[in-house]
N, C-alpha and C positions, 0 to 999 in steps of 0.2 A: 492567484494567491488571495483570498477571499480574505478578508479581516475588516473587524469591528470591536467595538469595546465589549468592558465586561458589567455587567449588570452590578447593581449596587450585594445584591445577595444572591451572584452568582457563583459557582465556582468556575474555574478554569474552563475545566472540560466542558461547562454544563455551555460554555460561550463559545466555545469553541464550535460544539456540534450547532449551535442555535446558529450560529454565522454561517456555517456548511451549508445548511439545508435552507435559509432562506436565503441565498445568493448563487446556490447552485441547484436546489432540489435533492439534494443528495442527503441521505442519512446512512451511514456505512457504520457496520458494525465493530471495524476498528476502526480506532482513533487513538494515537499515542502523540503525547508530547515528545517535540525532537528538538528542540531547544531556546534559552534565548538570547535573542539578539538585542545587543544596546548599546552599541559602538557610538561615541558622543556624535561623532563624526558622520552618522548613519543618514542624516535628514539635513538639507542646509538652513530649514527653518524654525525646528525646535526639537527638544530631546524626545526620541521616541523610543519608546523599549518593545520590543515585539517577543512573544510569547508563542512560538511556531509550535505545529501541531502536524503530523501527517496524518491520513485516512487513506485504508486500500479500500476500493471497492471496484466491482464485477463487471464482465464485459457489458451484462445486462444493464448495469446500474449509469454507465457512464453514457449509453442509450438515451437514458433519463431524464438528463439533466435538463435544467430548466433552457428554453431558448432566449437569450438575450444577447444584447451586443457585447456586456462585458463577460461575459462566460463562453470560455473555448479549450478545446484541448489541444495541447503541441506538445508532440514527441519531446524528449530532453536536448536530444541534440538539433533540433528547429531554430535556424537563425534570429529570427524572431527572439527569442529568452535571450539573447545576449545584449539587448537593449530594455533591459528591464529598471525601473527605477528604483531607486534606494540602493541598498546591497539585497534585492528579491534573487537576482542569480546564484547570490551565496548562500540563500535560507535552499535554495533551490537544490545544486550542488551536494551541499550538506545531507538533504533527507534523502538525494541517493544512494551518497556516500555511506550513511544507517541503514539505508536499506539493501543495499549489497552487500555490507557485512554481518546485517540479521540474517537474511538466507543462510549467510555461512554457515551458522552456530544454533540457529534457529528453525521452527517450523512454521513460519511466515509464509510462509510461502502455499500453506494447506487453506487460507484464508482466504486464499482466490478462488477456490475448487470447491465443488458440490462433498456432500460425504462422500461417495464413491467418483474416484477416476481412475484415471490410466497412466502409467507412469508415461508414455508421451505426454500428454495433459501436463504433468508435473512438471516435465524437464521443458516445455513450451516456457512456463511460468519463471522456475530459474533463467532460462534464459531469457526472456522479458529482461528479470528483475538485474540479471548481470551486464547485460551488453552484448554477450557472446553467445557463439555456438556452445553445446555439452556434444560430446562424445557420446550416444546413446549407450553402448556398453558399459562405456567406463560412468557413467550416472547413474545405470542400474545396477552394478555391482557396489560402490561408494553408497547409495542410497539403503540397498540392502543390509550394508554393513552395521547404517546406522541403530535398525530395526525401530526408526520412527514411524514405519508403515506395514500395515498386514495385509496380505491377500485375500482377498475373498472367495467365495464358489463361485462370483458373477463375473457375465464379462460384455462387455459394451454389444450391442446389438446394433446389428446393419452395419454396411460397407462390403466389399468387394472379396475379402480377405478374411482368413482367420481370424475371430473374433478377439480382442485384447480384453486379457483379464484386468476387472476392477480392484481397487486397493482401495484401503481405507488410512487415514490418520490412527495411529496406536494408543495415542495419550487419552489421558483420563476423563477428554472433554470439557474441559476448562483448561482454556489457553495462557498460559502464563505472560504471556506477552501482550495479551487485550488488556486495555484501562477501562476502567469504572469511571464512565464521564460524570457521575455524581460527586465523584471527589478531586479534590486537589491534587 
């Protein structure tokens, strides 16, 4: 959980990403604010207000990251995170508890993937983002339903097996759900 202050004429987002990418290397193209935190009680040495932020980024991206001692990754349910200092378990907690209920309602989930995939690909993703196994029928028919994805003429090349058709995201290409880290 990477945090630093905010510049005198920064905005939110604009410190947010600048904290990201110099304590991790990472610059991901989302970034939403997911809440704050200012429980008086949260620090035993002085009032802290925390201003949390989540970022998805890619299998590629997480590859990336800068080598240091204080930067690592752990699964959510890794023992580890349950000794974490402050309330970071509960910022923690929190943005998966958002982010498993953005899937729900949401096409979050297209943010991980290339323009074209495979609804494997997809339902790999949900289920990441859920915990669980998907039904692969019953995903591709509920997904279907939605019509937030079109099929293409393509389909994935190589492997063993009939080739799987590509899909693409349906929306207008501007995500409603990404933030403009220039503003507040």
């Amino acid at each position: 959980l990477p945090g630093g202050p905010v510049g005198p004429r920064e905005s939110l987002g604009t410190a947010a990403s600048r904290t990201l990418a110099s304590t991790t290397g990472l610059r991901p193209s989302y970034l939403e604010q997911l809440y704050t935190f200012g429980d008086p009680d949260r620090s035993p040495t002085q009032r802290l207000v925390t201003i949390a932020y989540f970022a998805l980024v890619t299998e590629a991206q997480v590859g990336a990251t800068v080598e240091d001692e204080n930067v690592a990754w752990f699964a959510v349910d890794d023992p580890v995170l349950e000794n974490l200092a402050f309330d970071h378990r509960q910022i923690i907690d929190y943005a998966l508890w958002r982010l498993r209920n953005k899937v729900e309602y949401g096409q979050i989930a297209h943010r991980l993937l290339g323009e074209r995939f495979t609804l494997a690909q997809l339902r790999a993703v949900y289920e990441a983002m859920l915990g669980k196994e998907l039904d692969p029928a019953n995903f591709r028919r509920q997904l279907k339903a939605t019509q937030s994805i079109v099929a293409t003429d393509e389909y994935l090349a190589g492997g063993q097996h009939r080739p799987p058709r590509l899909y693409r995201y349906a929306g207008s290409g501007h995500d409603p759900l990404e933030v403009d880290t220039n503003h507040e």
